[in-house]
C-alpha positions in Angstrom: -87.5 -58.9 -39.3 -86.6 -62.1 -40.6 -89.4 -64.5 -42.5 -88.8 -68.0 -42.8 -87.3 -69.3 -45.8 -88.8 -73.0 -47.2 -86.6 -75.4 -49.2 -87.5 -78.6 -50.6 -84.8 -81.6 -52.3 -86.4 -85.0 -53.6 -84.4 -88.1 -54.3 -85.6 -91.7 -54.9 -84.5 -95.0 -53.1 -85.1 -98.2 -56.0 -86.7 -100.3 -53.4 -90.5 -101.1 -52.4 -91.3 -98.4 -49.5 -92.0 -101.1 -46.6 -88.0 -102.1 -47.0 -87.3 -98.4 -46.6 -89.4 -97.8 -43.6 -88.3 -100.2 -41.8 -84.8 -99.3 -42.1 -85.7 -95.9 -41.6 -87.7 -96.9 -38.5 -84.9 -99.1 -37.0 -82.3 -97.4 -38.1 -82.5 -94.0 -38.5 -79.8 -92.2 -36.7 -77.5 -94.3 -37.9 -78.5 -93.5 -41.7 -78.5 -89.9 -40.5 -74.9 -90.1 -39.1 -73.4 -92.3 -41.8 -74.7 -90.3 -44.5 -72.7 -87.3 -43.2 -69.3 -86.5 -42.4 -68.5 -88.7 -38.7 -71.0 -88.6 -36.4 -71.7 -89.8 -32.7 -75.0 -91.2 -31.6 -76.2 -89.9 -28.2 -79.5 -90.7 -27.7 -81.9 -89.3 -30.3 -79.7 -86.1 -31.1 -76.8 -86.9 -33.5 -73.9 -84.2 -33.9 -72.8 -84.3 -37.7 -70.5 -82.2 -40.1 -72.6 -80.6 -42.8 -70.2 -79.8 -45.6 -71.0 -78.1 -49.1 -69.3 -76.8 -51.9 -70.8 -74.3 -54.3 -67.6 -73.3 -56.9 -64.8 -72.0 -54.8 -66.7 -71.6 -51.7 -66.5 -75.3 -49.2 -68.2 -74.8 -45.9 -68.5 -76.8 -43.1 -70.4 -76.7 -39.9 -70.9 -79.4 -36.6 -74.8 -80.0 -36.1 -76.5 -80.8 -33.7 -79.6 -83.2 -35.3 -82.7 -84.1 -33.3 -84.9 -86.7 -34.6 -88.7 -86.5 -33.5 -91.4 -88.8 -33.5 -92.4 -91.1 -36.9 -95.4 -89.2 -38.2 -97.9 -91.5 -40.4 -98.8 -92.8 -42.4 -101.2 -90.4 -43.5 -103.0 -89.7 -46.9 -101.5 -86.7 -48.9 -103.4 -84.7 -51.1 -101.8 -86.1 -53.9 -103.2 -89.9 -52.7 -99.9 -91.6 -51.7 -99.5 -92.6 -47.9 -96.7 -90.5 -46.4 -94.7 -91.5 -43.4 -92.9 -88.1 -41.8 -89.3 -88.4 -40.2 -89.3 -84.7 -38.4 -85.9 -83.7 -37.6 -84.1 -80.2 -36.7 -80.7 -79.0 -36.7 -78.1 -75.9 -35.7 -74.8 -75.2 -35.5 -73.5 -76.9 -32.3 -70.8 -74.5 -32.0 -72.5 -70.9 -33.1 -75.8 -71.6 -33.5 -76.3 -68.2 -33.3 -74.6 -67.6 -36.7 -76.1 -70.2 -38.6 -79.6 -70.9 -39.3 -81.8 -73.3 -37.5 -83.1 -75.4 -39.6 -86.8 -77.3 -39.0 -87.6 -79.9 -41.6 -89.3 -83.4 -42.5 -87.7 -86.4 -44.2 -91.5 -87.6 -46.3 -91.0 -91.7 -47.5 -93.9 -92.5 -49.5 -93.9 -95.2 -52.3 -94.1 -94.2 -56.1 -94.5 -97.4 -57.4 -94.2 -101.2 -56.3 -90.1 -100.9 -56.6 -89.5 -97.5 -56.2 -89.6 -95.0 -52.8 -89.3 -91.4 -52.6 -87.6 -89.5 -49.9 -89.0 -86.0 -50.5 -87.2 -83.1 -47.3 -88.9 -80.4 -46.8 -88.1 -77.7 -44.4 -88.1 -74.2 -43.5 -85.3 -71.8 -41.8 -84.5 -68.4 -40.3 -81.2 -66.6 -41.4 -79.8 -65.5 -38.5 -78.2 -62.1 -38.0 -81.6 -60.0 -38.5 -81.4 -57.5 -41.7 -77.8 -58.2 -42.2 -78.4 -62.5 -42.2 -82.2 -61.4 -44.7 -79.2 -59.7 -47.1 -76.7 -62.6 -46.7 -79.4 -65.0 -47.6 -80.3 -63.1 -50.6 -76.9 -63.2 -52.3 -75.6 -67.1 -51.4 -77.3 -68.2 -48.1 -80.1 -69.4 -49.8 -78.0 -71.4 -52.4 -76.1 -73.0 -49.5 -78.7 -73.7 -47.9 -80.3 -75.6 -50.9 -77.0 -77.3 -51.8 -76.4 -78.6 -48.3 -80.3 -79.9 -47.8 -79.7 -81.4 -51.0 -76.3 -83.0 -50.7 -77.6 -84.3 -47.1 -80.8 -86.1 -49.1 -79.1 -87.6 -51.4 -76.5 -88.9 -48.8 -79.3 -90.6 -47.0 -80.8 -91.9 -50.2 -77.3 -93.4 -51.1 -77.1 -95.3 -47.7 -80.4 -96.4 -48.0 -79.6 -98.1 -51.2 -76.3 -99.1 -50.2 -78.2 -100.9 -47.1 -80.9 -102.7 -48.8 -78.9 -103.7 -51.4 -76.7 -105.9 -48.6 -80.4 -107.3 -47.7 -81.0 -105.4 -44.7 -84.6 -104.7 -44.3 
């Protein structure tokens, strides 16, 4: 039996946090979409290419993305007030060989100019024993990399955004 395995990536967005919520907020899937590989909007689901290289190894997979509701702002236990972006994704074309992947995209403000974007998430590795040992060795690593390399895509369009003056 498998048990869930948690990941967490943080990157930072140089803006006040209201700027970056609202784009968020209105703008969302788009973000999502731009900061991967092409990607077409249909309704709240997007279906993106997540791509990461880890030395010789470059994988690639089609997603399907669904964004839930904007959670927050709510109080942490640190203090700062946290919006949640919840999304989910899996492989659109063998989800059943790829892991599912259930995470939040947390925006909270660490200072008057600066914004966190903080994903955290859990998944499954499919494939029962055989996925658990596949995991072990590199799943785990590519799974890291790729929640990583999606964050700091996002975080780069974010910047990229409010730096043209889009709120």
């Amino acid at each position: 039996m498998t048990t869930a395995r948690r990941l967490r990536s943080y990157d930072y967005v140089n803006q006040p946090v209201a700027p970056v919520l609202a784009a968020l907020t209105r703008a969302g899937t788009s973000i999502f979409a731009r900061a991967t590989n092409g990607a077409a909007e249909r309704e709240q689901a997007l279906a993106v290419q997540l791509r990461v290289k880890l030395g010789m190894l470059d994988l690639a997979t089609d997603v399907n993305v669904a964004l839930g509701a904007v959670e927050g702002p709510t109080a942490s236990a640190s203090g700062y007030e946290v919006t949640a972006f919840p999304l989910s994704w899996q492989s659109a074309a063998r989800p059943s060989l790829f892991p599912h992947m259930q995470a939040k995209l947390l925006v909270y403000a660490l200072s008057s100019s600066e914004t966190q974007l903080e994903l955290e998430g859990s998944y499954d590795p499919p494939l029962g024993l055989l996925g658990d040992a596949i995991d072990a060795v590199v799943g785990h690593r590519i799974a890291e990399a790729c929640v990583l390399h999606f964050l700091q895509d996002v975080a780069a369009q974010l910047r990229a955004e409010l730096a043209r003056g889009h709120d």
